[in-house]
N, C-alpha and C positions, 0 to 999 in steps of 0.2 A: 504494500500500500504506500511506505514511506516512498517507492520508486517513482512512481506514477504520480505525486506529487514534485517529485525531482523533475522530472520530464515535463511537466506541464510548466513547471517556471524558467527550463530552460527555453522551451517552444516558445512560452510569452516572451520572457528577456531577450531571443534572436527575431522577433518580430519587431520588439521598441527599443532599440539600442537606449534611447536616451533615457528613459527609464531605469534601463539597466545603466546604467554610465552612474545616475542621480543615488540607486539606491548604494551601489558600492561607492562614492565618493562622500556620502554621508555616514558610512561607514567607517570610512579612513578618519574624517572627521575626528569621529569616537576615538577609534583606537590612539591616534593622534596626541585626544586632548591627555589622556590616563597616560602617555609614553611620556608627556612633557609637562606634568603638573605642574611645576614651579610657573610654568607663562601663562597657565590658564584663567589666573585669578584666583578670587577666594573658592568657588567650589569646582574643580575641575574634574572629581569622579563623579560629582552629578551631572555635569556638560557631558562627558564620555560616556557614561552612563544613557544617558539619554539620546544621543544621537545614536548609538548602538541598538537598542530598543525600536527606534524610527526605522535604523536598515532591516531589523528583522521581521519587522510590521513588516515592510516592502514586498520582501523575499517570503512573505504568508501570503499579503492580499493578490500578489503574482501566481502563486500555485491557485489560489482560490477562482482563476475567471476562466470563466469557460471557453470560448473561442481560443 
C-alpha cells in the first residue's frame, strides 16, 4: 500500500515540477534553519521544525490526488 502511495506522488511530482521544486526547497529550508541555529534567531527548531512539517504536508497532499 505504502508503494502505490510512493508512485502516485512521484507520477504527480513529474507532472508539476514546480510543485515539486517548492515542496523540496521548503524542505531544505527546515533542515537549513536546525543545521544553523545560531543565525536563525531566537526560535530556530520551531522555524525548522515547521517548514519541515509544510514539506511533508506537501509530499501527503501529492500522494492524496487522484489524476
Amino acid at each position: 500500500m505504502f508503494n502505490h502511495y510512493c508512485k502516485r506522488t512521484e507520477k504527480y511530482f513529474s507532472r508539476y515540477p514546480y510543485v515539486n521544486a517548492a515542496v523540496h526547497v521548503i524542505g531544505g529550508v527546515g533542515i537549513g534553519f536546525l543545521l544553523t541555529y545560531p543565525m536563525a534567531g531566537s526560535h530556530p527548531v520551531r522555524w525548522g521544525v515547521a517548514f519541515l512539517v509544510l514539506s511533508v504536508l506537501g509530499h501527503l497532499w501529492a500522494s492524496m490526488q487522484k489524476k
